[in-house]
N, CA, C and O atoms as CSV, one atom per row, in Angstrom:
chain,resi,resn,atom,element,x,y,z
A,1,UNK,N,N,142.065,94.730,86.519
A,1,UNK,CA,C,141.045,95.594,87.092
A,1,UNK,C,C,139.937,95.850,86.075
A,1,UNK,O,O,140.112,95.875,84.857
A,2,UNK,N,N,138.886,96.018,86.649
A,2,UNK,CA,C,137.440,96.534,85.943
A,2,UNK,C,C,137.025,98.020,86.604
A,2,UNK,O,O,137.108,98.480,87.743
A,3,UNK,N,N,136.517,98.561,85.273
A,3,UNK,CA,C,136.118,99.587,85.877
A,3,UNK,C,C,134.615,100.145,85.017
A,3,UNK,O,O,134.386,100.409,83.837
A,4,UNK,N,N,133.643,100.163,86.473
A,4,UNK,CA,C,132.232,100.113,86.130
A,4,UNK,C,C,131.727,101.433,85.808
A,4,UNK,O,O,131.778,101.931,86.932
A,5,UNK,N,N,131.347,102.202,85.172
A,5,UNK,CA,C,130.881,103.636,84.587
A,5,UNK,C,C,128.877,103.487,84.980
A,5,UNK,O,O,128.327,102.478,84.540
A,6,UNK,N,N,128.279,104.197,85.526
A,6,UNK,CA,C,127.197,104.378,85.730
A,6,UNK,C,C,126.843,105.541,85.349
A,6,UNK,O,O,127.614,106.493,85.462
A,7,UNK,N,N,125.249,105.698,84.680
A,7,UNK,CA,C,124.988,106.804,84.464
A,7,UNK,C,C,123.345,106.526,83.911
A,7,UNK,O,O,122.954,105.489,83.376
A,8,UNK,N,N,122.335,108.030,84.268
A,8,UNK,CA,C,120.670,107.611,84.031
A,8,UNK,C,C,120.679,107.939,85.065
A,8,UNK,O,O,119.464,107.743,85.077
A,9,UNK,N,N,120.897,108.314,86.142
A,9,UNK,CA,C,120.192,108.283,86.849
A,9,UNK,C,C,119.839,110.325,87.054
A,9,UNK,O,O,120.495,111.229,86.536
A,10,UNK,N,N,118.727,110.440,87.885
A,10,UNK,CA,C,118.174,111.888,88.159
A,10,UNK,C,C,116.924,111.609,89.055
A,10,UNK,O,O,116.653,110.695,89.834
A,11,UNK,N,N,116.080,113.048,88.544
A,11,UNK,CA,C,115.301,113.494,89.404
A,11,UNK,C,C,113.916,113.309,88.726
A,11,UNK,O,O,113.731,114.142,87.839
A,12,UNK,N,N,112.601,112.183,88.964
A,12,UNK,CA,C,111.862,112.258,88.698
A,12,UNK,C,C,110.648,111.880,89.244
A,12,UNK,O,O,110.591,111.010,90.113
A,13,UNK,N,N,109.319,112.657,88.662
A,13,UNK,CA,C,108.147,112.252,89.543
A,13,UNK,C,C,107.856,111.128,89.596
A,13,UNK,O,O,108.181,110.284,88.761
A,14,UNK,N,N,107.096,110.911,90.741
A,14,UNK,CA,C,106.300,109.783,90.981
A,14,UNK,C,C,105.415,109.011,89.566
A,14,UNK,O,O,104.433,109.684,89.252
A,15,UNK,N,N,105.577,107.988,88.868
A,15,UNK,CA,C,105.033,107.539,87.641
A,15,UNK,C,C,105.912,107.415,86.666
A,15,UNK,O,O,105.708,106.802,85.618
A,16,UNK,N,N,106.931,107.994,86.974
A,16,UNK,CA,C,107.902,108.268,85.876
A,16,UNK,C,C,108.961,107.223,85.822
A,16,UNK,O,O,109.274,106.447,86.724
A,17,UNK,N,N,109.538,107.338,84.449
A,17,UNK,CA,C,110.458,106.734,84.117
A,17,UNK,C,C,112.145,106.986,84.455
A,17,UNK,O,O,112.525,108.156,84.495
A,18,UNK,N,N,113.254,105.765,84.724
A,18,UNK,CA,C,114.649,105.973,84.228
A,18,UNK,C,C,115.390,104.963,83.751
A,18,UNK,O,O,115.062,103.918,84.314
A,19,UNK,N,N,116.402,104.779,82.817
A,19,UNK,CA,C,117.276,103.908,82.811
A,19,UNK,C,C,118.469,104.272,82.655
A,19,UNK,O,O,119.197,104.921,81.904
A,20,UNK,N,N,118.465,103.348,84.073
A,20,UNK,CA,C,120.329,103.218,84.126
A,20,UNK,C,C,121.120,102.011,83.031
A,20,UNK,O,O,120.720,101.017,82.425
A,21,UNK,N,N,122.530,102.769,83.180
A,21,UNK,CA,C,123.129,102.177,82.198
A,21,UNK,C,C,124.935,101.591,83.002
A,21,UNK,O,O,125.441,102.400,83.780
A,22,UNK,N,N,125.411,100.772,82.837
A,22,UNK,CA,C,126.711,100.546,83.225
A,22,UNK,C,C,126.955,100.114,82.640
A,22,UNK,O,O,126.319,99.262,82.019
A,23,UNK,N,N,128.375,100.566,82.457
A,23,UNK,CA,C,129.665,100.402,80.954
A,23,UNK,C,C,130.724,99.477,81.591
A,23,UNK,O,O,131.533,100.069,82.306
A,24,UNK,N,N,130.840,98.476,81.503
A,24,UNK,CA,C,132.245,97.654,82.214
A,24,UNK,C,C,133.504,97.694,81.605
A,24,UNK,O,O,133.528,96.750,80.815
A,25,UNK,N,N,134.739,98.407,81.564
A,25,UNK,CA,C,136.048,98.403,80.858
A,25,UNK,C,C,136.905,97.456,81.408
A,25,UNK,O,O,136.676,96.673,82.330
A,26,UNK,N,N,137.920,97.607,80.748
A,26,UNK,CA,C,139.444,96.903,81.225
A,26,UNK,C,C,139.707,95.696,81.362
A,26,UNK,O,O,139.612,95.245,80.221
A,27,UNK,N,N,139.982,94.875,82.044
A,27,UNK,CA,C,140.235,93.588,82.183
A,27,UNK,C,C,139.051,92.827,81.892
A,27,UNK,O,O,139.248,91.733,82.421
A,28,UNK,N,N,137.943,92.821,81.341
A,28,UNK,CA,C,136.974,92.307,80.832
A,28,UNK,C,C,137.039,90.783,80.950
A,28,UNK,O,O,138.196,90.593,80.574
A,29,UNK,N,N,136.524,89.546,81.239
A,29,UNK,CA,C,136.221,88.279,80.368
A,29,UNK,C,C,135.187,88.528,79.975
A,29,UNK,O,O,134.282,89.325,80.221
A,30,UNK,N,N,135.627,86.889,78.579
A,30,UNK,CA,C,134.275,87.058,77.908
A,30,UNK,C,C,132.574,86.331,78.551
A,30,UNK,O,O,131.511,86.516,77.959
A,31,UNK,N,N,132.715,85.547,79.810
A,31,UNK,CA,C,131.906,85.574,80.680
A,31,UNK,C,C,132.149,85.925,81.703
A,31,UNK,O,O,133.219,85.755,82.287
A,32,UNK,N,N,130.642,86.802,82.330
A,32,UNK,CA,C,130.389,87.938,83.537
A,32,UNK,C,C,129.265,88.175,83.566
A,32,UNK,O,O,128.552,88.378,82.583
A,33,UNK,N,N,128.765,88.190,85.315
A,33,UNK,CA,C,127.559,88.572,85.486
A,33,UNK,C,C,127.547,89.636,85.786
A,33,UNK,O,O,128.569,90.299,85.962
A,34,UNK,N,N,126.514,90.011,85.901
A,34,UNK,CA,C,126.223,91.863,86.477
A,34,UNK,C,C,124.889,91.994,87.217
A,34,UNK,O,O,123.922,91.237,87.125
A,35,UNK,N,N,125.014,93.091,87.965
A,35,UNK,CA,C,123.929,93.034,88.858
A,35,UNK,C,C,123.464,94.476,89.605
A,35,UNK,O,O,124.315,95.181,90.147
A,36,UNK,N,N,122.134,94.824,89.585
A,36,UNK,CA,C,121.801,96.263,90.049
A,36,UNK,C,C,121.596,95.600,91.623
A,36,UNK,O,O,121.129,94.502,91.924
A,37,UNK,N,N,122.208,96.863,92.652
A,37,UNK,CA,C,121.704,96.927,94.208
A,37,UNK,C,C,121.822,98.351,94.622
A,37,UNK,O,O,122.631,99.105,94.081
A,38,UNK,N,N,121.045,98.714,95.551
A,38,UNK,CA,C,120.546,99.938,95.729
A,38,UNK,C,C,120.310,100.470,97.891
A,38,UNK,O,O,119.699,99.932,98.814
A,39,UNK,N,N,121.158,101.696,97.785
A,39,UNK,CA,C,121.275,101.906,99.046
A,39,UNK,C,C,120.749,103.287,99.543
A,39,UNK,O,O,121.401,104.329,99.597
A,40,UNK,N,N,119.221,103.066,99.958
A,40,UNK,CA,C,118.492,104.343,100.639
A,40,UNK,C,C,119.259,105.038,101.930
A,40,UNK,O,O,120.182,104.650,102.646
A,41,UNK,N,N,118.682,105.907,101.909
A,41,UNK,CA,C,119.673,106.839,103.278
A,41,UNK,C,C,119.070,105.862,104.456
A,41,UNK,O,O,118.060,105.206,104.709
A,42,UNK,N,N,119.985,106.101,104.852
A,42,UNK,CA,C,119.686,104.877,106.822
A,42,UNK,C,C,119.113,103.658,106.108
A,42,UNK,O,O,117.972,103.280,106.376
A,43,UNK,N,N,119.889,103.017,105.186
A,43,UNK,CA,C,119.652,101.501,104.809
A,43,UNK,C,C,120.806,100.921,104.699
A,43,UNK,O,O,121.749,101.577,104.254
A,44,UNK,N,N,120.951,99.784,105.020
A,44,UNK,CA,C,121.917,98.865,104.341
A,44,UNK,C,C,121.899,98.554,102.505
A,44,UNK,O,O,120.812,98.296,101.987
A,45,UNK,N,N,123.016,98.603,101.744
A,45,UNK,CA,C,122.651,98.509,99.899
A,45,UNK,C,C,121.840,96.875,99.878
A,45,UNK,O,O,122.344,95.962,100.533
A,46,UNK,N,N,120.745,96.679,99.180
A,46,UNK,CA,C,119.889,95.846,98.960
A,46,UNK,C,C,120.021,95.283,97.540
A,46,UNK,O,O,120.536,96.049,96.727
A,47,UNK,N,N,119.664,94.142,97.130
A,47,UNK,CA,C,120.007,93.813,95.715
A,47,UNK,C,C,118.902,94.167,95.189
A,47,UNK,O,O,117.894,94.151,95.895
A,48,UNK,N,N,118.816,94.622,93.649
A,48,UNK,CA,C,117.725,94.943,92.885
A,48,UNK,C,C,117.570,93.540,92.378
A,48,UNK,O,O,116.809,92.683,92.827
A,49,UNK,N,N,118.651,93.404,91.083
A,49,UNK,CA,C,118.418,92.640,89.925
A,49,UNK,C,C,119.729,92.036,89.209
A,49,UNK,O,O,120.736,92.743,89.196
A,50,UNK,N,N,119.751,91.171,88.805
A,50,UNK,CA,C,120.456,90.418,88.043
A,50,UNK,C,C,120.641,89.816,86.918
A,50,UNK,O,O,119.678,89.068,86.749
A,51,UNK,N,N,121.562,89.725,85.828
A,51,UNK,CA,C,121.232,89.059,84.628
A,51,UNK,C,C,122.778,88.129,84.308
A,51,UNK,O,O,123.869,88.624,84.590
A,52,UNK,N,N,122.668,87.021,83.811
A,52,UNK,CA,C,123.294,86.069,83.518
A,52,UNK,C,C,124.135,86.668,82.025
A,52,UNK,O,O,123.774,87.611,81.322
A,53,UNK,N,N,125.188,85.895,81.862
A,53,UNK,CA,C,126.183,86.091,80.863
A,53,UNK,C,C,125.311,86.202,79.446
A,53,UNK,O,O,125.461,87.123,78.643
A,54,UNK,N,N,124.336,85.053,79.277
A,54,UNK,CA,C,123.409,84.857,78.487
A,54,UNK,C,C,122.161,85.787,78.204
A,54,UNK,O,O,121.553,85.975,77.150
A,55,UNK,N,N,121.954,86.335,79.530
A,55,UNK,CA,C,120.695,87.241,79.412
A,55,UNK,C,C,119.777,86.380,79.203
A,55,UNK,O,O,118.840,86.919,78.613
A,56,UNK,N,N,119.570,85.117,79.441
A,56,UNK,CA,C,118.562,84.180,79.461
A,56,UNK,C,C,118.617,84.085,81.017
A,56,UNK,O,O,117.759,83.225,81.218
A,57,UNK,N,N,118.980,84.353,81.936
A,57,UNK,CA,C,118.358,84.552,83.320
A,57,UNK,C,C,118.675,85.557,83.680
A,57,UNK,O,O,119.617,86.324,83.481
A,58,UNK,N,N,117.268,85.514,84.606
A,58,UNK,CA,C,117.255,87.141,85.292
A,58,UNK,C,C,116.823,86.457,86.686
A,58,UNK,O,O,116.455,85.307,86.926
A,59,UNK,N,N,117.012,87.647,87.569
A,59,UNK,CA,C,116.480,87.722,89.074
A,59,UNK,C,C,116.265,88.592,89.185
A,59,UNK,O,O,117.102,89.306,88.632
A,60,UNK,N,N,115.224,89.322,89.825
A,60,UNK,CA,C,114.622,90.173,90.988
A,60,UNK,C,C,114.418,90.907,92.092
A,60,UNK,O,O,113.225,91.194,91.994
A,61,UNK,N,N,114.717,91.269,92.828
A,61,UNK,CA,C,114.039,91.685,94.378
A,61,UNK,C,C,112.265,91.776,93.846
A,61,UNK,O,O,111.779,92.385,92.893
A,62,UNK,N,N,111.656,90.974,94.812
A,62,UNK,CA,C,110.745,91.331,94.895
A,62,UNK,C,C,109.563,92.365,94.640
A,62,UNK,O,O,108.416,92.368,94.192
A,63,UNK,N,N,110.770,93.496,95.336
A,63,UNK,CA,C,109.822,94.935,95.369
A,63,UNK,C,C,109.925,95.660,94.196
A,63,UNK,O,O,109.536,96.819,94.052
A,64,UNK,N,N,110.490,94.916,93.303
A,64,UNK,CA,C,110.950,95.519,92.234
A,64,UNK,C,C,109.938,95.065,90.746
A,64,UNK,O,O,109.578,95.693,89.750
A,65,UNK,N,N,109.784,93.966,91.129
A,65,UNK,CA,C,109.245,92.690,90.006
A,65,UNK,C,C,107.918,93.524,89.444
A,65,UNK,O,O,107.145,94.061,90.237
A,66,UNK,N,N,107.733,93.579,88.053
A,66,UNK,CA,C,107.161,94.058,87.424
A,66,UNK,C,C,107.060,95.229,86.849
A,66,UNK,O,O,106.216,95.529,86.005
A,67,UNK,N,N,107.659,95.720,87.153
A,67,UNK,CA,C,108.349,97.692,87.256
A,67,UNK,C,C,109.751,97.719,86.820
A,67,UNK,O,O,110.176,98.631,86.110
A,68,UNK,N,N,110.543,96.662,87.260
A,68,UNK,CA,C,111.798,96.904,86.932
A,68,UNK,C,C,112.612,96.207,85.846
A,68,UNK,O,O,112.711,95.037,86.215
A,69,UNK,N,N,113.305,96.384,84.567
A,69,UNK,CA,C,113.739,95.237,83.728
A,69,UNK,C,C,115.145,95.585,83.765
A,69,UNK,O,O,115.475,96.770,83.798
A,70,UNK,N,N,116.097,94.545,83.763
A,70,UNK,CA,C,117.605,93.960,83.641
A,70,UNK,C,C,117.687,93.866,82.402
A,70,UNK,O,O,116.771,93.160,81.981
A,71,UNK,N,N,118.438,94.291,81.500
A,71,UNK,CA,C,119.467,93.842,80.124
A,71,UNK,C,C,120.526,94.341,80.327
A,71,UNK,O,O,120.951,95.196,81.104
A,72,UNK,N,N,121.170,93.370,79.096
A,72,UNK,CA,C,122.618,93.622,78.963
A,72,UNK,C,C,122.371,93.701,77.616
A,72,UNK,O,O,121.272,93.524,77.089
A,73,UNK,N,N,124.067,94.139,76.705
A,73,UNK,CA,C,124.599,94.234,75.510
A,73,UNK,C,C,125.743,93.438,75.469
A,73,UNK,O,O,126.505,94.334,75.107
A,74,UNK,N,N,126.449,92.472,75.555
A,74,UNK,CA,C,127.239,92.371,75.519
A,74,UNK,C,C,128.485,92.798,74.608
A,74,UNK,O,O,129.663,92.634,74.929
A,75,UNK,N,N,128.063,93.325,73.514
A,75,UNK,CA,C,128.472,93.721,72.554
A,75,UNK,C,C,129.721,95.015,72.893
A,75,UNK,O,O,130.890,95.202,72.553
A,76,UNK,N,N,128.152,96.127,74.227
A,76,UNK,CA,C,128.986,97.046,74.739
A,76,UNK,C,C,129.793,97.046,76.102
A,76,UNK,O,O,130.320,97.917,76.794
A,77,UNK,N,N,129.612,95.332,76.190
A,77,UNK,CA,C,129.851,95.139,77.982
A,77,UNK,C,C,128.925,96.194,78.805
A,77,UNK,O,O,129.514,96.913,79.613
A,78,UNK,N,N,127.577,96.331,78.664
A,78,UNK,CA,C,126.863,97.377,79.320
A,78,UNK,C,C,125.650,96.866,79.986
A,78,UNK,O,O,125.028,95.969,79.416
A,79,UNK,N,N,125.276,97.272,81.000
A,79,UNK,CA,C,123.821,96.874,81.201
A,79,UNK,C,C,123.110,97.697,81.800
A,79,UNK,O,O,123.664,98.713,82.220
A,80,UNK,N,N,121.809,97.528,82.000
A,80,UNK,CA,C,120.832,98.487,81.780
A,80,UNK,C,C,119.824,97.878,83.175
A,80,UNK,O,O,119.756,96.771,83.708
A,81,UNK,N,N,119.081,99.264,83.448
A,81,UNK,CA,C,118.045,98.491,84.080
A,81,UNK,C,C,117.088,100.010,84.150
A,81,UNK,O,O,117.399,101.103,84.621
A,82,UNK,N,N,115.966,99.602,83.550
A,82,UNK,CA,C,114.952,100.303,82.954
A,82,UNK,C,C,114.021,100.143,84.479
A,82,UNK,O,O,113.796,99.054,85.006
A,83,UNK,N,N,113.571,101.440,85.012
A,83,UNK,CA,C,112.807,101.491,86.325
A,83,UNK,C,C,111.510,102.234,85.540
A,83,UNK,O,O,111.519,103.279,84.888
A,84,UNK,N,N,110.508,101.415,85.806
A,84,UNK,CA,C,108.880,102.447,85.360
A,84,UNK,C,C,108.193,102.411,86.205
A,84,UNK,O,O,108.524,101.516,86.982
A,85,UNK,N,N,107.011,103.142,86.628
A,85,UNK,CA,C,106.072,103.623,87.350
A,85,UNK,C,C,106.949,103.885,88.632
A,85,UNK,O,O,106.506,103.281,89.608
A,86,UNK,N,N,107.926,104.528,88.846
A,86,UNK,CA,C,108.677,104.688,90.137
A,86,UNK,C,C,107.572,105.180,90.674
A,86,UNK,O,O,106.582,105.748,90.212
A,87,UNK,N,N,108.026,104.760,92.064
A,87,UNK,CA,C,107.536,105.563,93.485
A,87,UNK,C,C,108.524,106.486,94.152
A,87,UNK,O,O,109.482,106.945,93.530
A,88,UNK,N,N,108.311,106.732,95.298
A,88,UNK,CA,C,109.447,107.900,95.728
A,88,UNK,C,C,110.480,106.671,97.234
A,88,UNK,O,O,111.510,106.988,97.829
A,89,UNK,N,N,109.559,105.183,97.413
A,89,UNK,CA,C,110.261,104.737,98.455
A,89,UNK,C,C,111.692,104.001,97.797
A,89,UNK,O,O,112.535,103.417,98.479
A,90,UNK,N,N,111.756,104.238,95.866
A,90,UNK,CA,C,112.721,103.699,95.376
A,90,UNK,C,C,113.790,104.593,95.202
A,90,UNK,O,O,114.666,104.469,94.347
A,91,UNK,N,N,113.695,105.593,96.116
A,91,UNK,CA,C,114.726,106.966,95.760
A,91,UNK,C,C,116.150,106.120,96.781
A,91,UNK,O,O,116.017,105.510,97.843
A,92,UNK,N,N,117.247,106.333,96.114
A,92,UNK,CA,C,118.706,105.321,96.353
A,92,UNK,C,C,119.622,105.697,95.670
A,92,UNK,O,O,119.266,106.355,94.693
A,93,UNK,N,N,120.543,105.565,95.772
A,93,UNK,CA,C,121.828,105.451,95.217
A,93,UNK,C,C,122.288,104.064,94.585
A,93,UNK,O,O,122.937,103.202,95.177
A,94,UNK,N,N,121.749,103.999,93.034
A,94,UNK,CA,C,121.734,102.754,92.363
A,94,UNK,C,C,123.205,102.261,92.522
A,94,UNK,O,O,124.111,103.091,92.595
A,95,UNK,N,N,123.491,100.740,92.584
A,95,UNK,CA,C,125.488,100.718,92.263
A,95,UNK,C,C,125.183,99.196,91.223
A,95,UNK,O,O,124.363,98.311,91.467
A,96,UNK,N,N,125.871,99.255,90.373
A,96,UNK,CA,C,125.986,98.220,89.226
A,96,UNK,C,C,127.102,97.159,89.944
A,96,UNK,O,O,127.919,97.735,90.662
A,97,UNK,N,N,127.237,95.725,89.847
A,97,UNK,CA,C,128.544,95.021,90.046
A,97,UNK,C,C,128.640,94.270,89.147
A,97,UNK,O,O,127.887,94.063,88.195
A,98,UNK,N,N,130.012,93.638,89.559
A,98,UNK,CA,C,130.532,92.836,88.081
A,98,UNK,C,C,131.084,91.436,88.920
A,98,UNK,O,O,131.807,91.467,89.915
A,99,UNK,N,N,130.718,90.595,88.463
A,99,UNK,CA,C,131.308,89.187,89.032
A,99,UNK,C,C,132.690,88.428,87.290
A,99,UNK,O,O,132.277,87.729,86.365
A,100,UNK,N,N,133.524,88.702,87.384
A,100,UNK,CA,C,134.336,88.063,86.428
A,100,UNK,C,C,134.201,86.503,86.146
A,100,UNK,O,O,133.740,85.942,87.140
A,101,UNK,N,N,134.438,85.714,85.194
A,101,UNK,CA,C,133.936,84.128,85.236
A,101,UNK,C,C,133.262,83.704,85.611
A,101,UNK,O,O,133.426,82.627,86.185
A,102,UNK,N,N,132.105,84.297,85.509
A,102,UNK,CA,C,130.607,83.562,85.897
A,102,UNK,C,C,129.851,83.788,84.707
A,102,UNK,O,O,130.242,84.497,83.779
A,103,UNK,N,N,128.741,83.162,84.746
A,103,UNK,CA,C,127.583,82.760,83.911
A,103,UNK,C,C,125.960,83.312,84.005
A,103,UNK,O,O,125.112,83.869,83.308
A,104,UNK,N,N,126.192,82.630,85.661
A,104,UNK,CA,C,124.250,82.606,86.399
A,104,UNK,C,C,124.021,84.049,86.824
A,104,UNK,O,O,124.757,84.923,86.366
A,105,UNK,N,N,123.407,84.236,87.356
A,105,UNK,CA,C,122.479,85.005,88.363
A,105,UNK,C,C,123.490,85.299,89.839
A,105,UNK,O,O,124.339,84.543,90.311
A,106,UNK,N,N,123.218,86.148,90.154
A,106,UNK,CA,C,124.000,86.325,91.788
A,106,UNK,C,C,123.112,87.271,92.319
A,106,UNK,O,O,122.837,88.234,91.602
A,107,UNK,N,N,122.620,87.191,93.405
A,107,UNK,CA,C,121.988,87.963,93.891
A,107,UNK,C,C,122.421,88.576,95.305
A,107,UNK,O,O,121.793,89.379,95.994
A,108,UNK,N,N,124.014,87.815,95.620
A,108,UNK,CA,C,124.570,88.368,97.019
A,108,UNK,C,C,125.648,88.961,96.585
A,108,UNK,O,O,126.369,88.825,95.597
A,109,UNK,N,N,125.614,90.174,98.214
A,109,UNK,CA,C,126.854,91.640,97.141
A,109,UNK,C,C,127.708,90.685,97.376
A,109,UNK,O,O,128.217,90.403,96.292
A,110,UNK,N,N,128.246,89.878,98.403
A,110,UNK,CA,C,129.458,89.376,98.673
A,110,UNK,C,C,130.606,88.692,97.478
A,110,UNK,O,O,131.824,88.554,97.361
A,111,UNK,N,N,129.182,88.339,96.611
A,111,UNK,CA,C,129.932,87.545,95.329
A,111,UNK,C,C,130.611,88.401,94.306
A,111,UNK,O,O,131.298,87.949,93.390
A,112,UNK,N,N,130.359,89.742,94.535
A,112,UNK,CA,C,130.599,90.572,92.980
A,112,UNK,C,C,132.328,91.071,93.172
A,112,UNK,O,O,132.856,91.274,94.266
A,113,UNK,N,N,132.749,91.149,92.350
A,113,UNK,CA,C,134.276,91.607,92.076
A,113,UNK,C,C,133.970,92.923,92.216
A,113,UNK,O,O,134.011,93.397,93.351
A,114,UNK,N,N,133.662,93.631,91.266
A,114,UNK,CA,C,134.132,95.154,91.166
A,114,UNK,C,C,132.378,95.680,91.222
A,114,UNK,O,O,131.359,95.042,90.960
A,115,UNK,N,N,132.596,97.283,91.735
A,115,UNK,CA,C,131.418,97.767,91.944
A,115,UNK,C,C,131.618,99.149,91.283
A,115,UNK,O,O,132.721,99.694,91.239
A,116,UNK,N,N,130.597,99.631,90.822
A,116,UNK,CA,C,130.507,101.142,90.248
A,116,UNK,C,C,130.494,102.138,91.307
A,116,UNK,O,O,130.455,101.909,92.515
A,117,UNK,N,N,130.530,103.232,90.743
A,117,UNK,CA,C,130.476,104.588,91.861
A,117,UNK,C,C,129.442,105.189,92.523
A,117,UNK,O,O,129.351,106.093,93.353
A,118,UNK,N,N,128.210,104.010,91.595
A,118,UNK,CA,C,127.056,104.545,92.290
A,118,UNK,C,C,126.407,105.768,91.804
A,118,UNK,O,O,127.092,106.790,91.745
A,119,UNK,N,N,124.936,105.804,91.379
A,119,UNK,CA,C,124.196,107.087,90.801
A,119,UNK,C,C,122.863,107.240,91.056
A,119,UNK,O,O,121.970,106.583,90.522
A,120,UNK,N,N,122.699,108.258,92.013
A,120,UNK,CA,C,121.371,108.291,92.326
A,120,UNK,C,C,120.219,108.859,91.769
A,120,UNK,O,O,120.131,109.840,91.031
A,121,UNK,N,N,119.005,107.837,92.386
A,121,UNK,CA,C,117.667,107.848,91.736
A,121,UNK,C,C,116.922,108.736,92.449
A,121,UNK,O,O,116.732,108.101,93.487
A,122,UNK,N,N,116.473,109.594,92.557
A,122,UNK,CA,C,115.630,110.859,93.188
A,122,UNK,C,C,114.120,110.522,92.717
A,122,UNK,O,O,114.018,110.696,91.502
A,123,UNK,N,N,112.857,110.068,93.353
A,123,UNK,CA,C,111.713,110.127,92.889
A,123,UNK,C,C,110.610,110.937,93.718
A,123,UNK,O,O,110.324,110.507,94.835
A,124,UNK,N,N,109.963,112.104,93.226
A,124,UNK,CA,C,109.595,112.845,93.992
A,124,UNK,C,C,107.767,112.474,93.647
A,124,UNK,O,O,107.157,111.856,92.775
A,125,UNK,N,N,107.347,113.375,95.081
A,125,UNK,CA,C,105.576,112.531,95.013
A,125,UNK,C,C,104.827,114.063,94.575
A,125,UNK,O,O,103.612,114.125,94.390
């Protein structure tokens, strides 16, 4: 078992900054992808972002691209995803996942092993 720790997230204005952070424990390998997706009230969870074992690839959502950055540490099994100039239509309940023995990019929830508890982003106008 893995177990995903989330945390960063709160309450902030419109322009403003957050970064989230997820801590991956326990059954760890030493390759794993990870990946931010995000679920507004009366939405289905949507993928944010993604980063490869390497941190030499990343992916996107769209609505995100340019505003939003993906890292990892591997060091701390942690990753990050730094949100700037928020708006208030990005207010969600962020959730981190973990795909075990992988490498690339994933950008579908279906693929991820374990998921965090989820921590929400509040952006007010």
């Amino acid at each position: 078992q893995v177990q995903l720790v989330e945390s960063g997230g709160g309450l902030v204005q419109t322009g403003g900054s957050l970064r989230l952070s997820c801590a991956a424990s326990g059954r760890t390998f030493s390759s794993y992808t990870m990946g931010w997706f995000r679920q507004a009230p009366g939405k289905e969870r949507e993928f944010v972002a993604t980063i490869s074992r390497s941190g030499g690839s990343l992916n996107y959502a769209d609505s995100v691209k340019g505003r939003f950055t993906i890292s990892r540490d591997n060091a701390k099994n942690t990753v990050y995803l730094q949100m700037n100039s928020l708006k208030p239509e990005v207010t969600a309940v962020y959730y981190c996942a973990y795909r075990n023995g992988w490498v690339g990019v994933i950008d579908r929830q279906n693929e991820y092993d374990y998921w965090g508890q989820g921590t929400q982003v509040t952006v007010s106008s």
